[in-house]
N, CA, C and O atoms as a Maestro MAE file, in Angstrom:
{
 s_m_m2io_version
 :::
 2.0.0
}

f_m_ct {
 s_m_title
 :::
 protein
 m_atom[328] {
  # First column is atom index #
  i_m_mmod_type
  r_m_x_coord
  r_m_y_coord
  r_m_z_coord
  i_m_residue_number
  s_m_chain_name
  s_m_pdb_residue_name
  s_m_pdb_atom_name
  i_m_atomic_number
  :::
  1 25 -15.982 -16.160 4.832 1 A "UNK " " N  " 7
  2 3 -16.159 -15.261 3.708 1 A "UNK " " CA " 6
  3 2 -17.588 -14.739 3.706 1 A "UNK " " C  " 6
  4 15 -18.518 -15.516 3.922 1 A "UNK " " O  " 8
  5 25 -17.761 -13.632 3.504 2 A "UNK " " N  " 7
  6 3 -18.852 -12.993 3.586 2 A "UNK " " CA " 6
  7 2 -19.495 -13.078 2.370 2 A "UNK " " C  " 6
  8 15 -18.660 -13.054 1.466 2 A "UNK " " O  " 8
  9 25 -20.727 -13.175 1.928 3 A "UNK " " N  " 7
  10 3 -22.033 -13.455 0.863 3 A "UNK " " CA " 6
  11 2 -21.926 -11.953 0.583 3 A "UNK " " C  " 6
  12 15 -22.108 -11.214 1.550 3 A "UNK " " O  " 8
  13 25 -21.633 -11.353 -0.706 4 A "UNK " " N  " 7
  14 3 -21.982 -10.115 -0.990 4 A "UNK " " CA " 6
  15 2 -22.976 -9.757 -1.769 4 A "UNK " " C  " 6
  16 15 -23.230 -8.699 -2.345 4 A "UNK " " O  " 8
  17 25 -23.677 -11.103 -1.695 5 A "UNK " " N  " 7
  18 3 -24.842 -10.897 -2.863 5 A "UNK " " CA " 6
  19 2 -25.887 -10.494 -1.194 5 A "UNK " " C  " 6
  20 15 -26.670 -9.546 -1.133 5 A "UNK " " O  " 8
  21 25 -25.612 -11.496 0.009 6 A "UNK " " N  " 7
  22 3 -26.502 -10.768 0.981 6 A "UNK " " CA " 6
  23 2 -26.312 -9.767 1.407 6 A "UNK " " C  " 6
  24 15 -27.296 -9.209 1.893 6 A "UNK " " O  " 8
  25 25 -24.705 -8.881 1.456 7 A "UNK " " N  " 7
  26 3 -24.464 -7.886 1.500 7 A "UNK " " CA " 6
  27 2 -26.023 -6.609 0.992 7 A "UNK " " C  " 6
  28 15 -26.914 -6.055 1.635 7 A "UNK " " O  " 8
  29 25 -25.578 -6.652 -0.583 8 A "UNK " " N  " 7
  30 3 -26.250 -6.081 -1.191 8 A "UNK " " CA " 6
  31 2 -27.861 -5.949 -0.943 8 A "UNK " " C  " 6
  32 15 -28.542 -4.948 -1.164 8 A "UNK " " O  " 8
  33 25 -28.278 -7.138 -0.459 9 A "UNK " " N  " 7
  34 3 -29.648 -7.366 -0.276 9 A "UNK " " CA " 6
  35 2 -29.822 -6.651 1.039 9 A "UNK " " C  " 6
  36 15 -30.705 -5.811 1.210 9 A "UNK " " O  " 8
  37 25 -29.002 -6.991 1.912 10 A "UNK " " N  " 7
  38 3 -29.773 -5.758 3.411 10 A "UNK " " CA " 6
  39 2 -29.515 -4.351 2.830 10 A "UNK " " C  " 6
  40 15 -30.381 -3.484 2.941 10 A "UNK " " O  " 8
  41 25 -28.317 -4.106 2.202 11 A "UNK " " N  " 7
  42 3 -28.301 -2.662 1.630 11 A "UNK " " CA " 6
  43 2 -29.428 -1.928 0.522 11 A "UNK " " C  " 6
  44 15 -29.500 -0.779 0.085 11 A "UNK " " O  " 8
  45 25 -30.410 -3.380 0.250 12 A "UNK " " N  " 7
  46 3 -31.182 -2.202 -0.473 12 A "UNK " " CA " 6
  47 2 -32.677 -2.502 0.350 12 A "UNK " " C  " 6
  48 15 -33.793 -1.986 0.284 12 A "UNK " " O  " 8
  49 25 -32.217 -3.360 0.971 13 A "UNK " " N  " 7
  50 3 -33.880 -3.553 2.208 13 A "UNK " " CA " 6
  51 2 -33.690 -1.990 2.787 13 A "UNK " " C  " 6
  52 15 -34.685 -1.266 2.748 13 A "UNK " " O  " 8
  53 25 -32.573 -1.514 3.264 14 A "UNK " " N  " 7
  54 3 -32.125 -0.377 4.095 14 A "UNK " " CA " 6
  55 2 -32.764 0.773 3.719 14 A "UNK " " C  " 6
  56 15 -33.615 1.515 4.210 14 A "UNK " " O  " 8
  57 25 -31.913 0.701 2.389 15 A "UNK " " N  " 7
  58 3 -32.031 1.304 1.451 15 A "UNK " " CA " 6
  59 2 -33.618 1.738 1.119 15 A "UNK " " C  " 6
  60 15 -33.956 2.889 1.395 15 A "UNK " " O  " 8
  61 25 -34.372 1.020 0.659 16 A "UNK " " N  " 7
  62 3 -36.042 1.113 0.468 16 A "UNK " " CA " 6
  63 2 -36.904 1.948 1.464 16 A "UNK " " C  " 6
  64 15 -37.971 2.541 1.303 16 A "UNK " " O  " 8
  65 25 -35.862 1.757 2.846 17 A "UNK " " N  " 7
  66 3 -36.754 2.353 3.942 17 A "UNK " " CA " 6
  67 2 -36.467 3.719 3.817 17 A "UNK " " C  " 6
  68 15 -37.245 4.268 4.597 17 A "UNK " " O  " 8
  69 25 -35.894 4.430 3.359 18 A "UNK " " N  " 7
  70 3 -35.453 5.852 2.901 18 A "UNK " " CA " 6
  71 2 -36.424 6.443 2.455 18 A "UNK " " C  " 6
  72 15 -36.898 5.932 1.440 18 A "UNK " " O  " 8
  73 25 -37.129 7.746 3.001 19 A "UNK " " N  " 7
  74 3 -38.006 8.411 2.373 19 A "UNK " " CA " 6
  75 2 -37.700 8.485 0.670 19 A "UNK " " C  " 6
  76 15 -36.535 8.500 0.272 19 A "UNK " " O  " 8
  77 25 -38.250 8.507 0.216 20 A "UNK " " N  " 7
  78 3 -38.216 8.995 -1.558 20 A "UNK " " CA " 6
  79 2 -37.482 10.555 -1.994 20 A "UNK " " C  " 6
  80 15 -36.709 10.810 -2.917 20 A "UNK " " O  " 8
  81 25 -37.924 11.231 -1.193 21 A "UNK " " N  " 7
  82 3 -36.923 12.409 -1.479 21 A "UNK " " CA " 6
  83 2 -35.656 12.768 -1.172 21 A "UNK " " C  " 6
  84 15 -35.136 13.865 -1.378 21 A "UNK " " O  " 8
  85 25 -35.060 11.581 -0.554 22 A "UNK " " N  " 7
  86 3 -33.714 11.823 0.401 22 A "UNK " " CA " 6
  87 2 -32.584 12.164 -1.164 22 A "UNK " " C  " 6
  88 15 -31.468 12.676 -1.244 22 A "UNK " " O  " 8
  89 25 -33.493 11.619 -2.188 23 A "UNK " " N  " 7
  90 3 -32.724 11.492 -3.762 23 A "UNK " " CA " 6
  91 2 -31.363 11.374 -3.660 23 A "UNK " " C  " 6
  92 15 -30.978 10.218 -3.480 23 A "UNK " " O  " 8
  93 25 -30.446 12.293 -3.726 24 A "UNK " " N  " 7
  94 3 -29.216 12.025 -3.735 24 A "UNK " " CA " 6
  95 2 -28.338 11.874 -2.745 24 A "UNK " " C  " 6
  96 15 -27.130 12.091 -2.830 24 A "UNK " " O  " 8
  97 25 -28.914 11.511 -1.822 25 A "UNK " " N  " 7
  98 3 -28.039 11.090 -0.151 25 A "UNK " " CA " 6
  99 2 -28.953 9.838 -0.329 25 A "UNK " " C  " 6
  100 15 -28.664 9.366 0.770 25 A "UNK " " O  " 8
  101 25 -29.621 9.141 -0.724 26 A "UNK " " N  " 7
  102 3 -29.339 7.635 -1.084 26 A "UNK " " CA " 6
  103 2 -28.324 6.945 -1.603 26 A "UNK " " C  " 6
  104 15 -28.231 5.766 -1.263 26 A "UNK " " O  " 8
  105 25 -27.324 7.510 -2.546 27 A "UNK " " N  " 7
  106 3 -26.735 6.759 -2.871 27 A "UNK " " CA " 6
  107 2 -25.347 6.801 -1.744 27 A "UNK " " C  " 6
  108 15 -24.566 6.060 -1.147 27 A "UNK " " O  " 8
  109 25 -25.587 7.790 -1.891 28 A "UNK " " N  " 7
  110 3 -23.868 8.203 -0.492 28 A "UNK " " CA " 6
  111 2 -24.591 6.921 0.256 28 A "UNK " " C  " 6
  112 15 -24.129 5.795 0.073 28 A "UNK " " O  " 8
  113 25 -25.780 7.134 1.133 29 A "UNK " " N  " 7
  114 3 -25.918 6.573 2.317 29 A "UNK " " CA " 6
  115 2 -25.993 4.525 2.193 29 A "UNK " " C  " 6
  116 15 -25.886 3.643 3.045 29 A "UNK " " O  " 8
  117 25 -26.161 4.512 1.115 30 A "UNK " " N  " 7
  118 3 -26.357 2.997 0.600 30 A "UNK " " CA " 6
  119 2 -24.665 2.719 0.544 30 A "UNK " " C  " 6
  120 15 -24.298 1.650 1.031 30 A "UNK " " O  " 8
  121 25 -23.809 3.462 0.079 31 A "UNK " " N  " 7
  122 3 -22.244 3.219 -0.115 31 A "UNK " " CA " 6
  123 2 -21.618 2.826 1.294 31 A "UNK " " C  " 6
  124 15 -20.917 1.827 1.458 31 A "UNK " " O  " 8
  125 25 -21.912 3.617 2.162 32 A "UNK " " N  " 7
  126 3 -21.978 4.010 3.772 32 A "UNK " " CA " 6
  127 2 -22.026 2.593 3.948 32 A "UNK " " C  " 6
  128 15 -21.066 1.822 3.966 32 A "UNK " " O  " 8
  129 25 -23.535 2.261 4.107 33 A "UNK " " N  " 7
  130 3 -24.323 1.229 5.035 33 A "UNK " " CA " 6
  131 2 -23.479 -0.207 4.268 33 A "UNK " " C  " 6
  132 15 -23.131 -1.271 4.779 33 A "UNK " " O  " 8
  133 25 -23.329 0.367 2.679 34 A "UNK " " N  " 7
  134 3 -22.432 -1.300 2.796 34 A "UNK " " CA " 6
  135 2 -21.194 -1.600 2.841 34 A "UNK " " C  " 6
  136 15 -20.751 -2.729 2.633 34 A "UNK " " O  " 8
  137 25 -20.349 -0.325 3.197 35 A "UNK " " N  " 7
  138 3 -18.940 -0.309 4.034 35 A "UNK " " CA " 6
  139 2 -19.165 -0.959 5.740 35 A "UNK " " C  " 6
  140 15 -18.428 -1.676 6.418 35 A "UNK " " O  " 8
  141 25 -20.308 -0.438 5.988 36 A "UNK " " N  " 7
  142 3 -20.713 -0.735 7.721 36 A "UNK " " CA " 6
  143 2 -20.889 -2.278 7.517 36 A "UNK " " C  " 6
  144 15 -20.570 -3.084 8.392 36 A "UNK " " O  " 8
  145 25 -21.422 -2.640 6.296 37 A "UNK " " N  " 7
  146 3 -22.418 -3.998 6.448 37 A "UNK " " CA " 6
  147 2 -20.945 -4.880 6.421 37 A "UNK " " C  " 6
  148 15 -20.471 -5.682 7.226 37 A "UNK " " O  " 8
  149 25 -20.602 -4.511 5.514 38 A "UNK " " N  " 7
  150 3 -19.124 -5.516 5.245 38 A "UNK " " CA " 6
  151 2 -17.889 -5.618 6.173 38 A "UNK " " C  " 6
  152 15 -17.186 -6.623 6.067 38 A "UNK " " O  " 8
  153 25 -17.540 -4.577 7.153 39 A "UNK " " N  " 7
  154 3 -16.868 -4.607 8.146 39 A "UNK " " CA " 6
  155 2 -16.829 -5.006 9.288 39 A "UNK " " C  " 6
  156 15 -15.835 -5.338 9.935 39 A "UNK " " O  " 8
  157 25 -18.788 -4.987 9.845 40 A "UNK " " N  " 7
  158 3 -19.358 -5.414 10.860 40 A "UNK " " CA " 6
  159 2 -19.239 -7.248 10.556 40 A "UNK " " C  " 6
  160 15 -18.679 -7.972 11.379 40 A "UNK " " O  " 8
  161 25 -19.832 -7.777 9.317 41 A "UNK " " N  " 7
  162 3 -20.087 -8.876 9.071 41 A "UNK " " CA " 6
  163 2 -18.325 -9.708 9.107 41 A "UNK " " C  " 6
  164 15 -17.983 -10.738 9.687 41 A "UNK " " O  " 8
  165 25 -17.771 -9.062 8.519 42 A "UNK " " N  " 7
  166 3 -15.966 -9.219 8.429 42 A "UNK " " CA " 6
  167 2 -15.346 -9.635 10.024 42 A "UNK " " C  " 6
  168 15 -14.620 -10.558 10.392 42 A "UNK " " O  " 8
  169 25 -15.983 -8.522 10.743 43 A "UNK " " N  " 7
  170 3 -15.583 -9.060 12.345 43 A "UNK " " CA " 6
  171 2 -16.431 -9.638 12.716 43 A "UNK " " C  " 6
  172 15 -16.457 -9.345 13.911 43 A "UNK " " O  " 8
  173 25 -17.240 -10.334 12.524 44 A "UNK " " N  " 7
  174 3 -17.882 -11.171 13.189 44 A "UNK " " CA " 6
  175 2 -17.686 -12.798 13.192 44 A "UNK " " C  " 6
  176 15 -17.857 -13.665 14.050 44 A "UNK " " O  " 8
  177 25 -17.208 -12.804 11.709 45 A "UNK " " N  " 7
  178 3 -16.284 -13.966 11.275 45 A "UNK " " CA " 6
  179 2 -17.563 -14.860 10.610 45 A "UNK " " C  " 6
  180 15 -17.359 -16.073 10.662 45 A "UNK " " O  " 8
  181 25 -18.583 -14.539 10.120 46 A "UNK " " N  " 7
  182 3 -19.692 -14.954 9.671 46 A "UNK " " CA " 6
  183 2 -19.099 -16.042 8.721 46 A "UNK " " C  " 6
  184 15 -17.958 -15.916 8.277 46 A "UNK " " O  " 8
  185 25 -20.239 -17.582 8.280 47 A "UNK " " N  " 7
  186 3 -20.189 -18.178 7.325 47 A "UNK " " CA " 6
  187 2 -21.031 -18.760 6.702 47 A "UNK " " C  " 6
  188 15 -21.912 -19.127 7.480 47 A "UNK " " O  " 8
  189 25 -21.267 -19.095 5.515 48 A "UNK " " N  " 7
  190 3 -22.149 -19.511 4.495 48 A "UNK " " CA " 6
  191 2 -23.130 -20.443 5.456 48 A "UNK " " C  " 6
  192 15 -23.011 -20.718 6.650 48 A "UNK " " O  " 8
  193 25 -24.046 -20.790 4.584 49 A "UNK " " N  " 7
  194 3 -24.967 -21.242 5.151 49 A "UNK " " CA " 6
  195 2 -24.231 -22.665 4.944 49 A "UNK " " C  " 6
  196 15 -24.154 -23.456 5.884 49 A "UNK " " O  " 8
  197 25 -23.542 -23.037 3.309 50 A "UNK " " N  " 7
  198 3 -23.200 -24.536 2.963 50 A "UNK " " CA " 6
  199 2 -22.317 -25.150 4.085 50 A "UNK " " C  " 6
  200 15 -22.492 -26.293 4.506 50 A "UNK " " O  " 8
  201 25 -20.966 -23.960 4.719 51 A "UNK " " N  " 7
  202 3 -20.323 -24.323 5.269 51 A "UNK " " CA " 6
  203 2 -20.758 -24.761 6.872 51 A "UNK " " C  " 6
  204 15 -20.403 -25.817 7.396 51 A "UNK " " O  " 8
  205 25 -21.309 -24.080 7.302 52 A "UNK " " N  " 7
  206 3 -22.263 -24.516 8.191 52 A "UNK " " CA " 6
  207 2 -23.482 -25.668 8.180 52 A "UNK " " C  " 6
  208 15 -24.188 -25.708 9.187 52 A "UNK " " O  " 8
  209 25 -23.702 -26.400 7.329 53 A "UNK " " N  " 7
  210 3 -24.170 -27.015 6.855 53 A "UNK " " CA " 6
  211 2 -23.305 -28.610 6.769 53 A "UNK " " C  " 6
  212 15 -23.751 -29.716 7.075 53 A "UNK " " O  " 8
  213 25 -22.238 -28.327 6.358 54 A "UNK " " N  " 7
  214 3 -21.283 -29.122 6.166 54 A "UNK " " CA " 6
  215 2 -20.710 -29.427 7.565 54 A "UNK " " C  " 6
  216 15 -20.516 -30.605 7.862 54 A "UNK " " O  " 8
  217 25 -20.520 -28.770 8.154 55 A "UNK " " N  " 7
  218 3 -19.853 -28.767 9.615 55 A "UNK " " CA " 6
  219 2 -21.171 -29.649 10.362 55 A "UNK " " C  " 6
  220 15 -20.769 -30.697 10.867 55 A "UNK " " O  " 8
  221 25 -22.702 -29.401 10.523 56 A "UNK " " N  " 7
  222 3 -23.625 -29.712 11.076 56 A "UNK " " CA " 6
  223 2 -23.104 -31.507 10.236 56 A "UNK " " C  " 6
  224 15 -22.374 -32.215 10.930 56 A "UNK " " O  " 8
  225 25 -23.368 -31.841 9.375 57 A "UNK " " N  " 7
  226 3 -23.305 -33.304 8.908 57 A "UNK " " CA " 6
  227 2 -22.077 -33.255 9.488 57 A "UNK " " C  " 6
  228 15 -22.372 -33.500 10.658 57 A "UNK " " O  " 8
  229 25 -20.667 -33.076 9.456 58 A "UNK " " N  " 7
  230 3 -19.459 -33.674 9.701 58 A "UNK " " CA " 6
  231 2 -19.851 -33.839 11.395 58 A "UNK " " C  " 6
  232 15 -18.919 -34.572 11.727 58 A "UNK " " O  " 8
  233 25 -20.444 -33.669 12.333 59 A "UNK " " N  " 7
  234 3 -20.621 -33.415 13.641 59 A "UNK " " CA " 6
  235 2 -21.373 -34.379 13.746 59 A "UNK " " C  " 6
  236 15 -21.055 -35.111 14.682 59 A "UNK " " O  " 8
  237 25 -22.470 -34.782 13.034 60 A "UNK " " N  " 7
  238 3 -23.690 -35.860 13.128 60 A "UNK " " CA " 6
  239 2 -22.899 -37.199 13.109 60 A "UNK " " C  " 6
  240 15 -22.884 -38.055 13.993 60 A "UNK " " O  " 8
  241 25 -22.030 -37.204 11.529 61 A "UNK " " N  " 7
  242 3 -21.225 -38.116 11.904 61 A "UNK " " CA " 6
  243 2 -20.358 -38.733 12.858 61 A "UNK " " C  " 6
  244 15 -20.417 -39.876 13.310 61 A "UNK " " O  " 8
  245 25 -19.443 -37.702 13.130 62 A "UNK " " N  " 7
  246 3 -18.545 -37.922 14.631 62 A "UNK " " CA " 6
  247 2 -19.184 -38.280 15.427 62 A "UNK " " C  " 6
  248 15 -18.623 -39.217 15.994 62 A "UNK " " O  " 8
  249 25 -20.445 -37.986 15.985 63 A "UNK " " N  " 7
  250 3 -21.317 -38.445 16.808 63 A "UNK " " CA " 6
  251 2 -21.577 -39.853 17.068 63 A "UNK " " C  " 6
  252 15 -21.423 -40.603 18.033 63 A "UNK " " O  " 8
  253 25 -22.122 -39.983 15.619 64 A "UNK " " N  " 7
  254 3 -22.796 -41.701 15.899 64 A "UNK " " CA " 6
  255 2 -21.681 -42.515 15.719 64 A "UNK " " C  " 6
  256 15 -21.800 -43.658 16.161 64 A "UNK " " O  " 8
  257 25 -20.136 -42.083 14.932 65 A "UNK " " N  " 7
  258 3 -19.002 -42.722 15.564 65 A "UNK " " CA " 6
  259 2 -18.523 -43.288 16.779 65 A "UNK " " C  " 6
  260 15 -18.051 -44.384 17.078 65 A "UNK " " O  " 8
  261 25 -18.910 -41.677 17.726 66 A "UNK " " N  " 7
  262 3 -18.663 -42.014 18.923 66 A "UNK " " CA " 6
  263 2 -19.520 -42.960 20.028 66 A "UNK " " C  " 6
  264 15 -19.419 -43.621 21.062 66 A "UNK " " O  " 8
  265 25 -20.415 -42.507 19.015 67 A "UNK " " N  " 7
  266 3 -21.677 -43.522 20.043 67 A "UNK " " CA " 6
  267 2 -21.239 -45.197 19.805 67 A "UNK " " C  " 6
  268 15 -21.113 -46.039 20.694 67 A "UNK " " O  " 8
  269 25 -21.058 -45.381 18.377 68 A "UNK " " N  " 7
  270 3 -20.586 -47.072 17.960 68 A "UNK " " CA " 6
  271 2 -19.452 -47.488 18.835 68 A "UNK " " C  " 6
  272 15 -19.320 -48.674 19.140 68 A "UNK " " O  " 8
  273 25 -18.409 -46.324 19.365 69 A "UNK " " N  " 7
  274 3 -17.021 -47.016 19.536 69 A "UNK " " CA " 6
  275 2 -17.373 -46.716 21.417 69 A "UNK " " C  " 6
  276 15 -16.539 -47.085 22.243 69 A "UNK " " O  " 8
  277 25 -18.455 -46.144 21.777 70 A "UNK " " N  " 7
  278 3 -18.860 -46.089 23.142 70 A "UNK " " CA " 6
  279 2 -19.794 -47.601 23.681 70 A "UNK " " C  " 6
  280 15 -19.853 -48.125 24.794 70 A "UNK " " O  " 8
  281 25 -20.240 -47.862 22.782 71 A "UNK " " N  " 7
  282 3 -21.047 -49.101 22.590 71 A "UNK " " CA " 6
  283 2 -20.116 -50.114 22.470 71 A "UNK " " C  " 6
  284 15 -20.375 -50.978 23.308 71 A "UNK " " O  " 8
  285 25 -19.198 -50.385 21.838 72 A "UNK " " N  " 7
  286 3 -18.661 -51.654 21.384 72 A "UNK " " CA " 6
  287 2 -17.382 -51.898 22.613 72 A "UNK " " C  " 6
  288 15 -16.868 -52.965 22.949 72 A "UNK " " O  " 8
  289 25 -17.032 -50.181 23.241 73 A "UNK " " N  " 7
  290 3 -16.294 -50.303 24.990 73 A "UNK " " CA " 6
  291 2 -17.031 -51.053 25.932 73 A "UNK " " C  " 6
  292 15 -16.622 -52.062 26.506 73 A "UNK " " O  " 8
  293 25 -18.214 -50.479 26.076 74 A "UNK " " N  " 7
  294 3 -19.349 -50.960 26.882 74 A "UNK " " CA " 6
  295 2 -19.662 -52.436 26.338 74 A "UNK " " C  " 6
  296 15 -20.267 -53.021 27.236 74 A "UNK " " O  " 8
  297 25 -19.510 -53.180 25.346 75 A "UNK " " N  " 7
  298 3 -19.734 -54.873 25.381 75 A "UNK " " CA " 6
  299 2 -17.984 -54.970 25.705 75 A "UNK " " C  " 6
  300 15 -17.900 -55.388 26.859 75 A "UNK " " O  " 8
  301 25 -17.060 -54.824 25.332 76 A "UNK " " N  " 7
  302 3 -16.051 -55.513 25.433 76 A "UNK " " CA " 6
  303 2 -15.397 -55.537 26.766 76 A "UNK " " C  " 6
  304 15 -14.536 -56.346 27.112 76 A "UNK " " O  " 8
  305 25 -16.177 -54.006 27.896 77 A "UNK " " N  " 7
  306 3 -15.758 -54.214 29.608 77 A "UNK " " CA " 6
  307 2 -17.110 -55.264 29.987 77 A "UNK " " C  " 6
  308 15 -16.976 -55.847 31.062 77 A "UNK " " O  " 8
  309 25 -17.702 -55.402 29.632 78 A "UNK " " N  " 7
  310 3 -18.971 -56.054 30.094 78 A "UNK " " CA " 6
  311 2 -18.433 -57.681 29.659 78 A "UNK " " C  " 6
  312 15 -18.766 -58.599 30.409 78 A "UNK " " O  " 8
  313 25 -17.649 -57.963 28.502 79 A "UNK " " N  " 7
  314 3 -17.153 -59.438 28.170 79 A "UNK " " CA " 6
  315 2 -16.140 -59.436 29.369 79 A "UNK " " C  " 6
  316 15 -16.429 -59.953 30.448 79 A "UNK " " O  " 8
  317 25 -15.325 -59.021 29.201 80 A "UNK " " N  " 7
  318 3 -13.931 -58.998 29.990 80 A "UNK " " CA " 6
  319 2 -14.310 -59.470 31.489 80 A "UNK " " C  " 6
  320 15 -13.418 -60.084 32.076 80 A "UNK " " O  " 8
  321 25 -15.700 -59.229 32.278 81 A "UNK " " N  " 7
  322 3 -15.660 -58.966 33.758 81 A "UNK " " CA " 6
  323 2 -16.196 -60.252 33.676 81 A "UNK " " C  " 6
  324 15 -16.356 -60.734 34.797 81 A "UNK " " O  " 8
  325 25 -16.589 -61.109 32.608 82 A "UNK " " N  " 7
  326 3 -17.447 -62.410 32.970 82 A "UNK " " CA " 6
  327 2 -16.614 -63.455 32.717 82 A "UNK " " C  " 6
  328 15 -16.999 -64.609 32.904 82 A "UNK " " O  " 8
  :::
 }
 m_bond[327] {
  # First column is bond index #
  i_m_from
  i_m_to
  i_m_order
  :::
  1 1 2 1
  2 2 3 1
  3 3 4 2
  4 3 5 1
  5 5 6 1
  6 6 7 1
  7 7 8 2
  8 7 9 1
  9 9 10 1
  10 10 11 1
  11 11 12 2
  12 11 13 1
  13 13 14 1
  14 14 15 1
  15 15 16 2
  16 15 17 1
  17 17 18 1
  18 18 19 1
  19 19 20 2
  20 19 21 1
  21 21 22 1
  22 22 23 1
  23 23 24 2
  24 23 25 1
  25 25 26 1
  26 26 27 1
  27 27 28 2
  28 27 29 1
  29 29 30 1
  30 30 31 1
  31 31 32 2
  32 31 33 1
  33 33 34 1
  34 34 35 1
  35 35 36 2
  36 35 37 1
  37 37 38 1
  38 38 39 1
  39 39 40 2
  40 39 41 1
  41 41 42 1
  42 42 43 1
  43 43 44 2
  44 43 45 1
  45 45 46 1
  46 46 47 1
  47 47 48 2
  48 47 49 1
  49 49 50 1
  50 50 51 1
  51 51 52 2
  52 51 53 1
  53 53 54 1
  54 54 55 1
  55 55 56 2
  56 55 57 1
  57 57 58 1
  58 58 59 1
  59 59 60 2
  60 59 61 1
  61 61 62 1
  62 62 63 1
  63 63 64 2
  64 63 65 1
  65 65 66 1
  66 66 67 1
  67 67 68 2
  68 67 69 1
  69 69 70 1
  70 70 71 1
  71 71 72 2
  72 71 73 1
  73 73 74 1
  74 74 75 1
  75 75 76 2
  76 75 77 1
  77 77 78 1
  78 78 79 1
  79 79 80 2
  80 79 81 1
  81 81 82 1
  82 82 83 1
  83 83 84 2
  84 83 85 1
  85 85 86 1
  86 86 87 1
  87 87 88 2
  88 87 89 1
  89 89 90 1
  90 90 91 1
  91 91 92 2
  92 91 93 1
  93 93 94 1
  94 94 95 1
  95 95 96 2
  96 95 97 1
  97 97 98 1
  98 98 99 1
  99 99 100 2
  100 99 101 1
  101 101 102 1
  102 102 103 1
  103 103 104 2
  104 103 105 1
  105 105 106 1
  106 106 107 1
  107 107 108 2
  108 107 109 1
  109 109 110 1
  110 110 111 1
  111 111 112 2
  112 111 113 1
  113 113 114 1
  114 114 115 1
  115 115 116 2
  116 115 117 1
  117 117 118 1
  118 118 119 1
  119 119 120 2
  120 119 121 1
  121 121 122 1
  122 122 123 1
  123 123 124 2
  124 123 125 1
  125 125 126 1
  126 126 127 1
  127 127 128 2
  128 127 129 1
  129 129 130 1
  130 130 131 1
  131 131 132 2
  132 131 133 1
  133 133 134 1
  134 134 135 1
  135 135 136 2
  136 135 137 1
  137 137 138 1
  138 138 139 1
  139 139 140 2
  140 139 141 1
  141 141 142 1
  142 142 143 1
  143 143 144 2
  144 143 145 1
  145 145 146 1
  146 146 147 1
  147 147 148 2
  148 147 149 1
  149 149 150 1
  150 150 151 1
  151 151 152 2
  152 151 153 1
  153 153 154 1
  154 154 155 1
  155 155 156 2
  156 155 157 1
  157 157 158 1
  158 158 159 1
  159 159 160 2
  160 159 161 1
  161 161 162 1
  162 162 163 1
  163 163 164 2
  164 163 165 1
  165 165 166 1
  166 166 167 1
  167 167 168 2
  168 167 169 1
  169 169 170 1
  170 170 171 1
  171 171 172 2
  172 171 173 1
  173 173 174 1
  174 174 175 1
  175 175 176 2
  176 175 177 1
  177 177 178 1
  178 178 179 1
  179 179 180 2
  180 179 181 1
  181 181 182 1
  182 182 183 1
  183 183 184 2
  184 183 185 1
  185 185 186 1
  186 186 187 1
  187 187 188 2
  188 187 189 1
  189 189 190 1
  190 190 191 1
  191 191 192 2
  192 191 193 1
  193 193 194 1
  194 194 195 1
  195 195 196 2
  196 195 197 1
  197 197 198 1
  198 198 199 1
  199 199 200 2
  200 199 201 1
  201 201 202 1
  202 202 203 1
  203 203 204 2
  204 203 205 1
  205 205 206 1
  206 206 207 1
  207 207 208 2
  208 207 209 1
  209 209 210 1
  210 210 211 1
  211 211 212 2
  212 211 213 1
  213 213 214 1
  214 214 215 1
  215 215 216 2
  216 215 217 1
  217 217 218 1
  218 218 219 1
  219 219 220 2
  220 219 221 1
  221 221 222 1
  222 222 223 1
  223 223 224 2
  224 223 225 1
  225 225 226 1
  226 226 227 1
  227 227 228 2
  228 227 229 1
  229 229 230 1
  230 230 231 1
  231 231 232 2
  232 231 233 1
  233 233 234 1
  234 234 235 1
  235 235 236 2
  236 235 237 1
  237 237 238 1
  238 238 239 1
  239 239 240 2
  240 239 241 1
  241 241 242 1
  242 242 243 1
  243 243 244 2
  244 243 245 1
  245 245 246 1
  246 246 247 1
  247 247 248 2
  248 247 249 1
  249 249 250 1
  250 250 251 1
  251 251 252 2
  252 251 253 1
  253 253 254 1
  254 254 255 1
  255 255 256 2
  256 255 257 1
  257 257 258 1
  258 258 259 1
  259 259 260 2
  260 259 261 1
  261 261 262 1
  262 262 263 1
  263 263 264 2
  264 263 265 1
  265 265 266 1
  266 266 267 1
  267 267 268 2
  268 267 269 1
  269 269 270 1
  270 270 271 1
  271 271 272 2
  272 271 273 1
  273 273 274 1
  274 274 275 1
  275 275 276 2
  276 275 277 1
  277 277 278 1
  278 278 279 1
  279 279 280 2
  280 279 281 1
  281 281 282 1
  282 282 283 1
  283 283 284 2
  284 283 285 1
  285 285 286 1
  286 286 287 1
  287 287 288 2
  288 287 289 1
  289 289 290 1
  290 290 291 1
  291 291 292 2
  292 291 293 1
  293 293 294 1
  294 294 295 1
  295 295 296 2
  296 295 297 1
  297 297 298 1
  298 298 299 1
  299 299 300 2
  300 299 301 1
  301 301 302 1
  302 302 303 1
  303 303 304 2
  304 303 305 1
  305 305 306 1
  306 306 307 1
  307 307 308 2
  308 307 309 1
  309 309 310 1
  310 310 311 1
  311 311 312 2
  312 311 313 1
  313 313 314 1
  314 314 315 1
  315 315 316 2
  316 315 317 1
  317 317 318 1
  318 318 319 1
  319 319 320 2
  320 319 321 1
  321 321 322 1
  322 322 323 1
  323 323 324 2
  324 323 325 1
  325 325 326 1
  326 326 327 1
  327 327 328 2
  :::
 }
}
């Protein structure tokens, strides 16, 4: 799901860079840029920072899972051969 509050925020960073007199083809062109912003971002398959975030801890975990149950293989072939 796309952030439309960041939406909005590159659309008026964009936006700002617009000479001052463009006056009323700012707003057309701001409507524009956040049809572009939202379609581009839409295919890209973008995600939150939390969810990504969440995924980074769920991964840390699995990890040192795997490391415990790689460790506790490694004593129990190491018992077995003696």
């Amino acid at each position: 799901m796309v952030d439309l509050k960041l939406i909005e925020n590159m659309v008026e960073r964009i936006g700002a860079l617009l000479p001052a007199d463009v006056g009323a083809l700012q707003d057309e062109f701001r409507a524009n840029v956040r049809a572009v912003l939202e379609a581009t971002l839409a295919r890209m398959d973008v995600v939150t920072r939390e969810e990504f975030d969440a995924q980074v801890a769920l991964l840390r975990r699995t990890r040192e899972k795997l490391d415990r149950l790689e460790a506790t293989c490694a004593e129990l072939e190491a018992s077995s051969r003696d």
